[in-house]
C-alpha positions in Angstrom: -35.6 -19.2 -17.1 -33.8 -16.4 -15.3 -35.5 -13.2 -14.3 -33.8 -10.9 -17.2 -34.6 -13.6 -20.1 -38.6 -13.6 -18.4 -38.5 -9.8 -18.7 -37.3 -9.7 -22.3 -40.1 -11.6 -22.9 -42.8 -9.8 -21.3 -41.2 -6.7 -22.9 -42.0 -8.4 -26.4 -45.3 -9.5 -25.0 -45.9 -6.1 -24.5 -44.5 -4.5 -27.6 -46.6 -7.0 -29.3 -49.5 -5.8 -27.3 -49.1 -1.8 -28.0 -48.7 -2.6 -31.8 -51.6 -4.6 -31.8 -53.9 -2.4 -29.6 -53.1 0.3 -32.3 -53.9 -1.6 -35.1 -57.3 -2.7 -33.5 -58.0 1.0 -32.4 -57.8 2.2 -36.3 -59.6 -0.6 -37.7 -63.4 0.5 -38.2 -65.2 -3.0 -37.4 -63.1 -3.1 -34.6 -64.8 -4.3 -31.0 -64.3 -1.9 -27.8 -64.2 -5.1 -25.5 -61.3 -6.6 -27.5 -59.5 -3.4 -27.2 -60.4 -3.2 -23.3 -58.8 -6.8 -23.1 -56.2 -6.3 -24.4 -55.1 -3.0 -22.7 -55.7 -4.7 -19.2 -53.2 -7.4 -20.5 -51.0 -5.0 -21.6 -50.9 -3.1 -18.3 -50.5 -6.9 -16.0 -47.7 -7.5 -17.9 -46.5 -3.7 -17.3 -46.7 -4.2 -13.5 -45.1 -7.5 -14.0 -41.9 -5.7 -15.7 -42.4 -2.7 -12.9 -42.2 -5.4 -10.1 -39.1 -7.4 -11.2 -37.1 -4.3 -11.8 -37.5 -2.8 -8.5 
């Protein structure tokens, strides 16, 4: 896989994320450590992008 295909992908992944971090945050039965989880995904995959575009 070359490095700009990989970061297309983690750019989904994280797009994915965002969307469904929203969703979870405006749902009322929602659970605070699912939420949690998912943002510190959502920011490894951020410093993954950071670190292969420098």
């Amino acid at each position: 896989m070359s490095v700009s295909s990989h970061l297309e992908e983690l750019k989904r992944k994280h797009e994915a994320l965002s969307d469904k971090v929203e969703a979870e945050q405006r749902s009322p039965g929602s659970s605070d450590l699912d939420i949690a989880e998912m943002k510190k995904e959502k920011l490894r995959i951020k410093e993954e992008i950071e670190r292969l575009t420098v």
